[in-house]
C-alpha positions in Angstrom: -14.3 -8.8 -18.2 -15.8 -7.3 -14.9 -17.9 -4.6 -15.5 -17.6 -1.5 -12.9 -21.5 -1.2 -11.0 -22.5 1.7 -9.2 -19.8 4.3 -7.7 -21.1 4.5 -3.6 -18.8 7.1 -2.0 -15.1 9.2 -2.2 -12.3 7.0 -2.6 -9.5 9.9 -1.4 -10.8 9.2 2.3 -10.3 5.3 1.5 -6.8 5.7 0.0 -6.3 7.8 3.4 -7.6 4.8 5.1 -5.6 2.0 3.1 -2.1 3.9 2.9 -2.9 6.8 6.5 -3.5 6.9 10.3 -3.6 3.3 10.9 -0.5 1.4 10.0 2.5 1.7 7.1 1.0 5.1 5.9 1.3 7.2 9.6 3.4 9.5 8.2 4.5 12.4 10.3 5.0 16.3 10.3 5.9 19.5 11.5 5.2 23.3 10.4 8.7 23.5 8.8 12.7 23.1 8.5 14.1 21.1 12.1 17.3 19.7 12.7 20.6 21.5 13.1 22.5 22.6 10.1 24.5 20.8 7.9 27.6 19.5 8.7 29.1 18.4 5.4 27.3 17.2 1.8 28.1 13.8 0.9 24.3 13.0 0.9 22.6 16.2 -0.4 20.1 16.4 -2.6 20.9 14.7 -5.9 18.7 15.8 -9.4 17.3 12.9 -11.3 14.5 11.6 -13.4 13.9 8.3 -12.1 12.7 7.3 -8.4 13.6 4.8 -6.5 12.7 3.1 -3.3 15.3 2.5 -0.3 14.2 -0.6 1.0 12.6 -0.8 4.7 15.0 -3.4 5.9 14.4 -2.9 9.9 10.6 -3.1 9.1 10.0 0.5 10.4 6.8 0.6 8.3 3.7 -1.7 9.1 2.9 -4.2 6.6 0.6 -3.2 4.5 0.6 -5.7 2.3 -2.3 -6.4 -0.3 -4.2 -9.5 1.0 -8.2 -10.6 0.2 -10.6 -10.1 2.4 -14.1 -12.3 2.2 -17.2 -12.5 4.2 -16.9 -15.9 6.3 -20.3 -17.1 5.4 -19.3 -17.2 1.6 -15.9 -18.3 1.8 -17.7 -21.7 4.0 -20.2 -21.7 1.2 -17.9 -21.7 -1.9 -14.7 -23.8 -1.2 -12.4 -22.5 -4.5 -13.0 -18.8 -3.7 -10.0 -18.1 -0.9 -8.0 -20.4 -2.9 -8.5 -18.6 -6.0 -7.6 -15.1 -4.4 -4.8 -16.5 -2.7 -3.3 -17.3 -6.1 -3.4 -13.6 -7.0 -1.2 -13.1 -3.7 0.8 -15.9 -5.0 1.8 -13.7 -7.4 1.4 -10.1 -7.4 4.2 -7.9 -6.7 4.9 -4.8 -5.8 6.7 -3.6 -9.0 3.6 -5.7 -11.1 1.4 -3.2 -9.0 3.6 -0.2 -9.6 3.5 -0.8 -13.5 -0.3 -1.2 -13.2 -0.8 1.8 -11.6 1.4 4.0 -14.2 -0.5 1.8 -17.0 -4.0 3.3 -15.9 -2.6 6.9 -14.4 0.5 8.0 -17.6 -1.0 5.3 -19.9 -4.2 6.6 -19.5 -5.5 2.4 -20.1 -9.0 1.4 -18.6 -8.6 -0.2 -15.4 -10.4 -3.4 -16.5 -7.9 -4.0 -19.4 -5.0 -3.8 -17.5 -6.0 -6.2 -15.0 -7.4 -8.5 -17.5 -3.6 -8.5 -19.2 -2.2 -9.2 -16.0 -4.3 -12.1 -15.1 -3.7 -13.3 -18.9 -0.4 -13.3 -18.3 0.4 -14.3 -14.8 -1.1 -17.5 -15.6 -2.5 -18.0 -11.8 -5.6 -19.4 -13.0 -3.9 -22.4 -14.0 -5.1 -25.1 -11.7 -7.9 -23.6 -9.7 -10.6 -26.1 -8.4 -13.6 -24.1 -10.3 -16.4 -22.3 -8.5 -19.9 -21.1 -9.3 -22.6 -18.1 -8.1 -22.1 -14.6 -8.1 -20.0 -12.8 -6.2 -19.7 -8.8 -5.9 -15.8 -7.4 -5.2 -15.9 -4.1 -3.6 -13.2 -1.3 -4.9 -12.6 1.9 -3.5 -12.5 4.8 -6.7 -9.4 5.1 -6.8 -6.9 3.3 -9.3 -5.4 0.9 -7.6 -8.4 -0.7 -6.0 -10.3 -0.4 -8.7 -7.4 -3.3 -10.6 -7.0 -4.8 -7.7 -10.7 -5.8 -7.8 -10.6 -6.3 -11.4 -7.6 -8.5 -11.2 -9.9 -10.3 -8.1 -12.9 -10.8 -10.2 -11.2 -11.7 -13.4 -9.6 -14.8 -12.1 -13.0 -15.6 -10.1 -14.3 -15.2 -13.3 -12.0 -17.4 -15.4 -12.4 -20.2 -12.9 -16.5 -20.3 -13.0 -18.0 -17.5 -10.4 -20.0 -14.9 -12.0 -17.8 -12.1 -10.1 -18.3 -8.2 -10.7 -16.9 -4.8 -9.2 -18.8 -2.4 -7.7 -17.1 1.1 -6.7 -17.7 1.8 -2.5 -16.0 4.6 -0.5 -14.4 5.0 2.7 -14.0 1.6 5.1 -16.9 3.0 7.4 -18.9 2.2 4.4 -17.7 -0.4 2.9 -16.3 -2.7 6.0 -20.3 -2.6 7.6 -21.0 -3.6 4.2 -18.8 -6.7 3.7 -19.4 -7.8 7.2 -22.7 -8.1 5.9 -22.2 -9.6 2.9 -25.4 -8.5 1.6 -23.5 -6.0 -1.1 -19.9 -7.0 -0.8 -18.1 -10.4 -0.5 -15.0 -9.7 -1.6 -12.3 -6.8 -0.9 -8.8 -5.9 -2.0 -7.7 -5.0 1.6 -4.0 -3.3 3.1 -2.8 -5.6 5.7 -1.8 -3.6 8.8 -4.9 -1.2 7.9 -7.6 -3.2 8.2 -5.8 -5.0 11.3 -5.9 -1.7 13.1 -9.1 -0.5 11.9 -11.2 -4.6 13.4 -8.9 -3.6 16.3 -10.6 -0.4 17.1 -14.0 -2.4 16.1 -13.2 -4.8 18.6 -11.7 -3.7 21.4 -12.8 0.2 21.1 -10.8 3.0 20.1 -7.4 3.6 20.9 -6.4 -0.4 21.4 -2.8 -1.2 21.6 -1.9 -1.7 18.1 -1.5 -5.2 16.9 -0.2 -4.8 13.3 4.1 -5.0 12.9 6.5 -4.8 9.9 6.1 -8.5 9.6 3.5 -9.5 7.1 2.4 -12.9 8.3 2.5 -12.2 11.8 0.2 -9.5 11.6 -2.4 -11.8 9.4 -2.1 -13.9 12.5 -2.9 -11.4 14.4 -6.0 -10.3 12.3 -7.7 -13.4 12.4 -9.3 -13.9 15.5 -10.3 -10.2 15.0 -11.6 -11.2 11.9 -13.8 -13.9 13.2 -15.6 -12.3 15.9 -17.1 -9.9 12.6 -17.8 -12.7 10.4 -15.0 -12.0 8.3 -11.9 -14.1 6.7 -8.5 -13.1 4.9 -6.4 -15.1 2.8 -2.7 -14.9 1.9 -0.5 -11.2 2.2 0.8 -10.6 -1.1 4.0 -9.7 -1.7 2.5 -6.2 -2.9 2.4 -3.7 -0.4 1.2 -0.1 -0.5 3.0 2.0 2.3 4.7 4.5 3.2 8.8 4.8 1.7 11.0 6.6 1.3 12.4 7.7 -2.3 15.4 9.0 -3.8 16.7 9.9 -7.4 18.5 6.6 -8.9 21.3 9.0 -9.6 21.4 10.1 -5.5 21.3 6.0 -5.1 24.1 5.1 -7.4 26.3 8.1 -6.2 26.3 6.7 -2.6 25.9 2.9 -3.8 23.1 2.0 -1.5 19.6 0.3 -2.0 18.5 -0.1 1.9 17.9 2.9 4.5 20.5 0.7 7.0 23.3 1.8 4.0 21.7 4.7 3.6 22.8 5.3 7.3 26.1 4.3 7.0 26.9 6.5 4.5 25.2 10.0 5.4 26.7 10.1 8.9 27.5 13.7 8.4 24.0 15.0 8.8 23.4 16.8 5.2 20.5 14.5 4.4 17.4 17.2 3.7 14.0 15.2 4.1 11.0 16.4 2.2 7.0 15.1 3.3 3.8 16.1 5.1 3.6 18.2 7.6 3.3 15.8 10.2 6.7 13.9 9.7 8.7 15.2 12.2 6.3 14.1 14.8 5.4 10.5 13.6 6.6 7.6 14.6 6.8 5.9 11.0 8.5 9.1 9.9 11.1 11.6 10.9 11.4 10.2 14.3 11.1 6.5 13.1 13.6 7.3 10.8 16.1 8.7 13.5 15.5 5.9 16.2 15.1 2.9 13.7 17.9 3.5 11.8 20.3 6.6 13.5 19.8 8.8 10.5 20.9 12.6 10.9 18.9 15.1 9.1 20.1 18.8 8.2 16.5 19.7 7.5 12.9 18.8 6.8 10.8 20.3 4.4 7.6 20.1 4.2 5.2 19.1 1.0 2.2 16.7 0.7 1.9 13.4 2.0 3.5 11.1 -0.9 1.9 13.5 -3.7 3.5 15.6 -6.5 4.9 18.0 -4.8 7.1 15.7 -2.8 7.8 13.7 -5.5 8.9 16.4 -7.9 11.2 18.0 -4.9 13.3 14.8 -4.7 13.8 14.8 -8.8 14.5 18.5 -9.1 16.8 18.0 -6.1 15.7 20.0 -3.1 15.6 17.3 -1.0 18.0 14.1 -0.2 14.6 11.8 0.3 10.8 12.6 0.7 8.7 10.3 1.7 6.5 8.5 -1.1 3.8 5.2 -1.4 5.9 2.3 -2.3 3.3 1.5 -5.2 3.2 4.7 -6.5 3.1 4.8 -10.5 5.8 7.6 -10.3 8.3 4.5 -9.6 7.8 2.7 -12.8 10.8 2.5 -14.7 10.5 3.5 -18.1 
């Protein structure tokens, strides 16, 4: 299995970076309650245990789906290595990468065992032309990059490369250094992130933004960014890490809905109470996104941390209807 090389630099600024500013993760805020007061209660908060995920079916939220990013020069030089991430995209989830995440953050399991399972038993290796040489895949230090890159460099493994992991930090550090491809070939990237962030490389800061709620569009879109750096991407998986927004199960199956468009329909009285960061009522992919994407009347905001515990335990103790979460977060793994 992968072994884990030197740690380079703080992975909280790259989980910032991968789920933050520039894409699904802008979430929003305010300095505390807004909106009018209540005018009824058939969607007030609702107590539960288990979390669940309304899905995003306008696409309000960028798509920040997983998808592999290589250095040009080596993908040209070793034909099975895009194909062989690819098949990891091919496959992967989100609610695989959810249960991976709770695996290695309640399970306490090693990082590198529980991507080894899942490569085991997803059987994508099945198939792949075989490669050779070594190859490095970067991982920021937090959890879920750190499988991703083990699930990376376990398949490039099992099909002939010589693959390992090596810990980086933030993208200013570890983009420069893939670019390069002295250091880094390989990198579990987020979609719409890294779209925005070779956008600003490219074109200097503040460039229209280029990255949508529609996954292969915005690969499209990435590409010829990509080139002019020397980079490639393969396939979006369907795993995505962005924002979302969470409710109890019990708060779901009360109002029978699954999607924020029914979620909508059946809170027109304006007792929905959303919990998040402080920012939310003033970010497009939050409070106001919320409102103009979908017409959604809110009673109140309150305001917690940006998809951490505190928002998380206010939607199961039932302070508020919805708080907004990370749609991989291992808090949504059903037990």
């Amino acid at each position: 299995m992968p072994r884990v090389l030197t740690p380079l630099a703080l992975a909280a600024v790259l989980l910032t970076a991968a789920c933050g500013e520039s894409g699904s993760s802008g979430t929003g805020g305010s300095t505390g309650a807004s909106g009018t007061a209540a005018t009824g209660d058939a969607c007030a908060p609702v107590a539960g245990e288990q979390l669940v995920v309304l899905e995003d079916d306008q696409q309000l939220q960028n798509a920040d789906n997983i998808v592999p990013a290589v250095t040009a020069a080596t993908a040209a030089a070793n034909p099975a290595l895009v194909p062989a991430l690819d098949a990891v995209s091919g496959a992967l989830t989100t609610e695989q990468l959810i249960d991976m995440n709770a695996a290695v953050d309640l399970e306490r399991q090693s990082a590198e065992d529980v991507a080894a399972a899942w490569v085991q038993e997803s059987g994508v290796t099945e198939g792949l032309e075989p490669g050779s040489g070594p190859i490095v895949v970067g991982a920021g230090n937090f959890t879920e990059s750190t499988i991703l890159a083990n699930v990376y460099a376990g398949v490039l493994d099992a099909v002939g490369f010589d693959a390992s992991v090596r810990e980086v930090g933030n993208r200013d550090l570890y983009l420069p250094a893939l670019i390069s491809g002295a250091d880094l070939q390989v990198f579990p990237e987020y979609l719409a992130t890294v779209t925005e962030a070779l956008n600003a490389q490219v074109n200097g800061p503040n460039p229209t933004p280029i990255a949508s709620g529609d996954a292969q569009a915005t690969r499209d879109a990435l590409q010829p960014l990509a080139d002019q750096v020397g980079l490639t991407f393969g396939r979006p998986s369907e795993a995505a890490d962005q924002n979302a927004f969470a409710v109890t199960q019990e708060f779901a199956d009360q109002l029978g809905v699954t999607t924020l468009s029914e979620l909508a329909d059946a809170c027109g009285d304006g007792s929905l109470i959303l919990g998040g960061p402080a920012e939310c009522p003033t970010r497009p992919f939050c409070q106001p996104g919320l409102e103009e994407t979908y017409g959604l009347q809110f009673a109140e905001f309150r305001e917690f941390d940006a998809g951490g515990p505190a928002t998380k335990a206010a939607i199961t103790q039932g302070e508020v209807s919805m708080g907004l979460v990370f749609s991989s977060d291992a808090a949504l793994a059903r037990g």
